[in-house]
N, C-alpha and C positions, 0 to 999 in steps of 0.2 A: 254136730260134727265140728270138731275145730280144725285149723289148718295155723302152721305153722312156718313163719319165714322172718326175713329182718327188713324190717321197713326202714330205709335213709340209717345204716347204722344200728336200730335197733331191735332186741330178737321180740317175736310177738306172736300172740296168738291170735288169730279170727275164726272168733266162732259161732258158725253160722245160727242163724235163731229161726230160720225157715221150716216151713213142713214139711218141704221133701228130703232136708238131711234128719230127720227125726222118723221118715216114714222106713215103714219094711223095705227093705232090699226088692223086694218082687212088684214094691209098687213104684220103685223111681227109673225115669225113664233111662234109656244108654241112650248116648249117641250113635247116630250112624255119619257121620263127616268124615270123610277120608283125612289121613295122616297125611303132612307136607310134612318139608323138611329135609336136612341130611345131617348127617355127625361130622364135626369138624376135625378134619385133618392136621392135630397140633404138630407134625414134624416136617409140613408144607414150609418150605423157605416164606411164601408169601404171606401164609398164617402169622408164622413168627416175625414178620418185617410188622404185620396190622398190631399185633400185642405191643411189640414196643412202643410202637409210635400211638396207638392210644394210651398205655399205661401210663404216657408223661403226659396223656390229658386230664385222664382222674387225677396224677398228681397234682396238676394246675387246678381243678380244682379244688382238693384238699387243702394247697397253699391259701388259695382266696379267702377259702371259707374261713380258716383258721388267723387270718389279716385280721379280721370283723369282730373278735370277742365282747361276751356281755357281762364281765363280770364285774360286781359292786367294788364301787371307793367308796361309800357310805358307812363308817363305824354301824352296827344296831339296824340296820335296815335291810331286805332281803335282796338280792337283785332279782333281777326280772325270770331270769330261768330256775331259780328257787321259786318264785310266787307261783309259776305255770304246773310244776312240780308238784306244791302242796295243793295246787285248785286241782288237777287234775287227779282222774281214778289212780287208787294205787296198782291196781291188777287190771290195768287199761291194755287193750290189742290194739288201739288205735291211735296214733300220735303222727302227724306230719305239719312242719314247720312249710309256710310259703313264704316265697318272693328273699329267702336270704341273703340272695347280693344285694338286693337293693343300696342303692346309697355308695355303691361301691367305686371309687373314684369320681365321684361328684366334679363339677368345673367349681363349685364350693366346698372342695374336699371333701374327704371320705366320711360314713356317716352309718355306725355300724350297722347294721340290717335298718336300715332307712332311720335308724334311732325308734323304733317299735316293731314289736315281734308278733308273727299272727300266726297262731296255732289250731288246727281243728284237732279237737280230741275230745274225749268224754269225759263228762264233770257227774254225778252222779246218775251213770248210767246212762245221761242225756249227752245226743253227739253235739259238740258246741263249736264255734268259731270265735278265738279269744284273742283281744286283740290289746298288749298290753306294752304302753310306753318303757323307755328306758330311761331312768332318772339318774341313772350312771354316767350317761354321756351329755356333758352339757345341761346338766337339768331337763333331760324330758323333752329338749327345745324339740320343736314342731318344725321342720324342712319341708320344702315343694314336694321332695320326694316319700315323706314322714305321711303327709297330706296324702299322695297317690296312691300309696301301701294299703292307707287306712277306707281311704273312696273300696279300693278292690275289694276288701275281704267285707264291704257290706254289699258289696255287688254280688259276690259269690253266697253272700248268706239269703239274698232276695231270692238271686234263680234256685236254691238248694233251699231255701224257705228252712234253717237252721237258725237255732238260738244264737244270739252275740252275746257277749258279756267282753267290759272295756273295765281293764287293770290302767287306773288314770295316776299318770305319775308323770305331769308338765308342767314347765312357768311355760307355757306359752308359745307364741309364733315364733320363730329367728327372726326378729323384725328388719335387719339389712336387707332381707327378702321376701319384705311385705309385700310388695307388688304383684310377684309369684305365688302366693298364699293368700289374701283376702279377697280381693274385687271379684272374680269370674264368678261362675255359675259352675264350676267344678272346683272351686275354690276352698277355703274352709267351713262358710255356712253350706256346703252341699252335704255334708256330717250328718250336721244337727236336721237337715228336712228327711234327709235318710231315715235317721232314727225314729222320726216322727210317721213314716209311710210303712216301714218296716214294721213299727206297732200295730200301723193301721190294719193289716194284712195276716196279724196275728203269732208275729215273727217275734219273740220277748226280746228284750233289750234289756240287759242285767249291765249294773257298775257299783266297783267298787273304787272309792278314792284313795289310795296310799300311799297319798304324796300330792304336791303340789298341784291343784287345780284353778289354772289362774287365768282371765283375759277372757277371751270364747272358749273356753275349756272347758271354764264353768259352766255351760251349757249340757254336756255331754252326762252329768248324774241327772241334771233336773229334765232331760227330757226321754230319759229311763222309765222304764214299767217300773222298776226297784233297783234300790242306790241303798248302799251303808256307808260309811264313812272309820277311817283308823281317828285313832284318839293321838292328841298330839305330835300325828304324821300326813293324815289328811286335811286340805285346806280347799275352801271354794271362796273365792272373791273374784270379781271384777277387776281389780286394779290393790296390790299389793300398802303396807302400812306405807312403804318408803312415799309411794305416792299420795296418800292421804296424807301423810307429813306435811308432803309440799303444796298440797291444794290448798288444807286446813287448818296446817299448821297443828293438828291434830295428832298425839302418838297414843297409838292402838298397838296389842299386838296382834302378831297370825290369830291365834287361839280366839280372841276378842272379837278378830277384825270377821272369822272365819272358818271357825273348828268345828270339831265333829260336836260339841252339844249346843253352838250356835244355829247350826243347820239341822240338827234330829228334835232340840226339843223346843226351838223356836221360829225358823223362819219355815223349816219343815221344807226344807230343800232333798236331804236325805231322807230314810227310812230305818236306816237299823244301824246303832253306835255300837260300836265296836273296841275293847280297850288294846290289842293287838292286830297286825297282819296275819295274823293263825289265827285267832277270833274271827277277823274280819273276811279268810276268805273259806274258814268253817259255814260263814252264815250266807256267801253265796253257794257255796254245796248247796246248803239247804234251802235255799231258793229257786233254785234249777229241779231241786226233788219237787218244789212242790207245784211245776208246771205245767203239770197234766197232758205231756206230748203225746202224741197219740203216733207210735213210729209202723211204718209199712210194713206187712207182715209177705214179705218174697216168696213168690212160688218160682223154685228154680224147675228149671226142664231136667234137669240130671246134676246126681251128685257133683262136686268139684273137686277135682284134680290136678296134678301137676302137669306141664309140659314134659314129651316125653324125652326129647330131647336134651341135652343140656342146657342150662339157661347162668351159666356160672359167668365172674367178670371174665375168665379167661376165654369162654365162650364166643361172649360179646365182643369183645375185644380182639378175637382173631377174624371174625366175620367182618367187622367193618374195613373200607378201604382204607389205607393210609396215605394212598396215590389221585386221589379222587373226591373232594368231597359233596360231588354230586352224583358218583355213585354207591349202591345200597343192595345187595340180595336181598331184596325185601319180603320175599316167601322165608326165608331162614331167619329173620327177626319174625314173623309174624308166629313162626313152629316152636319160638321159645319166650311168646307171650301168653301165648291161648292152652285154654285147657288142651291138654293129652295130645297140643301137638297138631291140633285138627280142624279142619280146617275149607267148610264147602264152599265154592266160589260159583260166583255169579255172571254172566256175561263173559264166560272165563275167555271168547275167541274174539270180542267186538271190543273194543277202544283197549287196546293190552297193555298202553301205557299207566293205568288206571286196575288196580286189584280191588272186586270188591266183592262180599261173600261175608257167610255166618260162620261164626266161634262161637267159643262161651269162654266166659273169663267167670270164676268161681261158679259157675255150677247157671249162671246169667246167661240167656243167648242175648250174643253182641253185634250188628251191623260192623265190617270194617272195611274202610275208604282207606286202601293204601297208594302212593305213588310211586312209580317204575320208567318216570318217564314224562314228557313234557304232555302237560295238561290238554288235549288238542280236542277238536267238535267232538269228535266220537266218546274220546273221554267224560265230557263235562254231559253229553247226552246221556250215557250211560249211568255217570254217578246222580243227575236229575233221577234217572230213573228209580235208582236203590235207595235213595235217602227216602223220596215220598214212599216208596214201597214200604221202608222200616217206619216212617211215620206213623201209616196206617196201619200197621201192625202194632207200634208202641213197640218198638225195638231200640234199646239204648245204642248208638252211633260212636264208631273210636276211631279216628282220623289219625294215619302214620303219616304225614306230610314231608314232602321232598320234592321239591317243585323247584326245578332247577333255571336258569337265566333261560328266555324261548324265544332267544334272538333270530330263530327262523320266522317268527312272527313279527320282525320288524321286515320282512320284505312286504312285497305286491299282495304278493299270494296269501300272504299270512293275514293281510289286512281285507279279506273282501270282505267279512263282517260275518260268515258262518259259526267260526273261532267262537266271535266275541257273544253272540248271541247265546250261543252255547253255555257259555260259559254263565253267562248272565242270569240262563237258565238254574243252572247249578245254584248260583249264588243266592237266588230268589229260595229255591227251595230249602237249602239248610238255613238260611236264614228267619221263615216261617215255622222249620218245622220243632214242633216243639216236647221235643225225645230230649232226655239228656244227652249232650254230646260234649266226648274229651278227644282234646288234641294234642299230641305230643308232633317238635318237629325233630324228627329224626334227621336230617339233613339240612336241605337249603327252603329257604320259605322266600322265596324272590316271586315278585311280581303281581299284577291282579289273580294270578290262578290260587297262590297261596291265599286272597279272601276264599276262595271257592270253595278250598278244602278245613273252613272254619278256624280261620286266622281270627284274632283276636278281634278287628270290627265285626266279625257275625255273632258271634258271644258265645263262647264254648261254656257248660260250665265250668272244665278249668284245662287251660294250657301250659301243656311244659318245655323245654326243649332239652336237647341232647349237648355236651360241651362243645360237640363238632357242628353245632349248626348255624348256619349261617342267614340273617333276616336282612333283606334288601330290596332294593324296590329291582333292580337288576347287578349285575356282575359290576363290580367297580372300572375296570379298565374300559368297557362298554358306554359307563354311565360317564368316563370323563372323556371319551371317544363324543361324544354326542357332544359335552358341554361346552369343549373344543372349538366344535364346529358352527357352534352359535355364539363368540366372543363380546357380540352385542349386548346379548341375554344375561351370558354369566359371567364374563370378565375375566373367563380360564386363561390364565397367562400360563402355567406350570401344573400341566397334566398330572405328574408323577406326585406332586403335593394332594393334588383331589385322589387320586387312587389311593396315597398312604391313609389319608381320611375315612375313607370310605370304608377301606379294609376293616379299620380299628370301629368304625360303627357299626357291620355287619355283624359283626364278632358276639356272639351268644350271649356275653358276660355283660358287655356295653348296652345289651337290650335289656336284659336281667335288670343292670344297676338302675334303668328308669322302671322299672314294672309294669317292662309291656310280655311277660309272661307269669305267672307263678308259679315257677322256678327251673332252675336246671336241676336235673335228675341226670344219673348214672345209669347209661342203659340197661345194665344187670336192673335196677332196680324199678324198670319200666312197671315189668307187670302187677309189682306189690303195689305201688303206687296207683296206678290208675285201679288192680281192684278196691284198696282202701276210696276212692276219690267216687267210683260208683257206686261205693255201698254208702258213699252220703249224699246222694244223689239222690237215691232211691228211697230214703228213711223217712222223708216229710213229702216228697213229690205229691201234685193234686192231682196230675194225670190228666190235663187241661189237653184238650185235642187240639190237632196241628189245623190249620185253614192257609190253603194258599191261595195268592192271589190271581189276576190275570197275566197269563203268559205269552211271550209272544213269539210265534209258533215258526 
């Protein structure tokens, strides 16, 4: 069965490879889930007030995006979204770019998608995580933030146990900002042990060098399952001719000091020489083909279908407040994420701050943890309850997050310790459980409950947010209320300066630009994405059982 829609922009097909979209009509199950939902009223004054006012948020979006361009200054060399292009299927259903702001307004200036692009897509047939410098900008230079991009999407290839393959096109660290890049232990050698654990685990690690491989760079082919090398565009050394000059007084060149038949036919650093970029990344095709993946064959509960409801941008975009951004009808996003609309819910009358109940999203039943309201004991008892419930079922888990500031919990009352327990509760269990779990924040992600609902320290495997959403540890006015009141502590002379701060950190984009999400997503475009992001979840998963630990009651 194929299904057809436009992921980020682009139109696609996904087609299912499952038994049950291949079996007879008479053998695949229906649902029986009751339909949620209403049809939006476009000639509501308030309708039309939410449109406007979000449609200048996709445009700020769009603006941004369009800030960050990747195209080559290099006469004869590809840029980076030509090389993704030719590595990639031609008749691919599957393409999602992560973390695209990255880099964006740096305090070290802008830095286009962190100067490296990470793409999951399929490279022959094999779904891949490709994670390819930009030699456009600066040479390839390697930023804190270039560094954090690249930690992430080997992070995401561990828990999604998915091929890498690194399009290597660096001279190197930005060394102004050595300090931020070498010494830690999330540093730059955290790369190279990566790739080394990642093999371990049976996860391939493919590179191709098409460009400058210079400094610790040169690490990144040689501690590859398989490396090729371009012919007079690829280089690996340690330290460039300029500086052998000046140690040795020695003149070498690139080619001599470091090309592709110095490393294929003698130091045997690479594996397969290559005389072009379309040669060179012909032959990783053919090394991905020849990786003997063994992908998960899905038995869905019921064919997949669309929401029956509308799910269009203008849909989206009359639903959400414009007056509010902590609040959400969040049954009427969920009726235009999930299949046919439908939608059984769980605990539907105990902690109702808290929505949680079975969909299916392509044809998948899904666990979904939504929020409606401040996270309180009853809630966090409740979602303790459905996460291990969906654990031990092997139920994939999809967290709508919107956890708004729960300044009733800075009183007496909020503080006897029930709350936290609770909560605590919550957080231990998704934290253990080891279901695939996505998180998108629809809203505000403030405070310990936003860990609860698998914020990014629980490890989803992969998080996105909405342009309207806001990440904070509480409400800015609040948090300069507080810092205020302790002038000892913080030295707040000028409240309205910590607020204006505060605001601009909150702000989706500011979170984006460090990579503490992988990415903002357009809410029309929720449900492509998270089913693409599930179907590569699911393609290598070992189905490894959840064990919690001791709880304390």
């Amino acid at each position: 069965m194929a299904h057809f829609f436009k992921l980020l922009g682009r139109s696609v097909w996904i087609t299912c490879r499952c038994r049950s979209c291949h079996a007879p009509a008479s053998h695949q199950a229906h649902s029986t889930y009751p339909v949620c939902g209403t049809e939006v009223d476009h000639s509501d004054p308030v309708v039309e007030e939410n449109v406007t006012h979000n449609k200048t948020l996709y445009e700020r979006h769009a603006e941004l995006l369009s800030s960050m361009p990747l195209q080559s200054t290099r006469e004869g060399v590809l840029s980076v979204t030509d090389r993704l292009s030719v590595l990639a299927d031609k008749d691919n259903n599957c393409y999602l770019e992560l973390s695209e702001f990255a880099g964006l307004k740096m305090s070290y200036g802008s830095v286009p998608r962190g100067n490296t692009v990470v793409v999951i897509t399929r490279v022959s047939g094999t779904p891949c995580i490709i994670t390819a410098n930009n030699g456009s900008f600066k040479g390839g230079t390697i930023y804190p933030v270039t560094l954090r991009k690249s930690l992430r999407a080997q992070e995401i290839a561990r828990r999604n146990r998915i091929p890498c393959i690194y399009l290597v096109d660096s001279g190197g660290a930005y060394l102004p900002l050595q300090a931020e890049i070498f010494p830690d232990r999330n540093h730059g050698g955290r790369g190279f042990r990566n790739q080394a654990v990642l093999s371990s685990m049976g996860i391939p690690q493919v590179t191709l060098v098409c460009g400058p491989c210079t400094a610790g760079g040169a690490y990144v082919p040689t501690m590859s399952d398989e490396a090729g090398m371009v012919h007079k565009l690829g280089t690996v050394y340690l330290a460039g001719p300029p500086l052998v000059k000046a140690a040795t007084g020695e003149s070498v060149t690139q080619e001599e000091l470091g090309g592709a038949h110095v490393h294929c036919s003698i130091s045997g650093c690479t594996d397969h020489f290559t005389g072009s970029e379309s040669e060179g990344l012909a032959t990783i095709r053919r090394v991905i083909a020849s990786l003997n993946t063994k992908e998960n064959l899905l038995q869905l509960s019921a064919p997949a279908q669309s929401p029956r409801l509308g799910h269009s941008m203008e849909d989206f975009a009359g639903l959400i407040p414009h007056n509010d951004p902590h609040q959400l009808p969040i049954m009427e996003v969920i009726s235009r994420i999930f299949d046919g609309s439908e939608f059984q819910s769980f605990k539907e009358c105990y902690g109702t701050n808290l929505i949680t109940g079975f969909a299916r999203l392509q044809g998948n039943v899904v666990g979904v943890l939504a929020n409606d309201g401040v996270l309180g004991a009853e809630e966090a008892v409740k979602g303790t309850h459905f996460v291990r419930m969906c654990s031990v079922r092997d139920i994939p888990l999809i967290f709508l997050q919107n956890t708004p500031p729960d300044d009733e919990f800075l009183s007496a009352h909020g503080n006897d310790g029930i709350t936290v327990k609770a909560r605590a509760q919550m957080m231990a269990a998704v934290s253990c459980s080891q279901v695939p779990k996505l998180t998108v924040v629809v809203g505000g992600a403030y405070g310990p409950s936003s860990y609860a609902m698998c914020g990014q320290a629980l490890q989803p495997n992969f998080l996105f947010t909405w342009p309207r959403s806001k990440v904070a540890i509480g409400d800015p006015a609040d948090v300069a209320a507080a810092m205020s009141r302790q002038p000892e502590v913080y030295n707040c002379t000028d409240p309205e300066k910590i607020i204006e701060r505060l605001r601009l950190e909150e702000d989706a984009y500011s979170c984006s630009q460090h990579v503490y999400d992988d990415g903002i997503i357009l809410p029309h475009h929720t449900r492509q994405v998270l089913s693409f992001c599930l179907e590569v979840c699911m393609t290598y998963r070992d189905n490894t059982k959840s064990r919690f630990g001791v709880t304390r009651m």
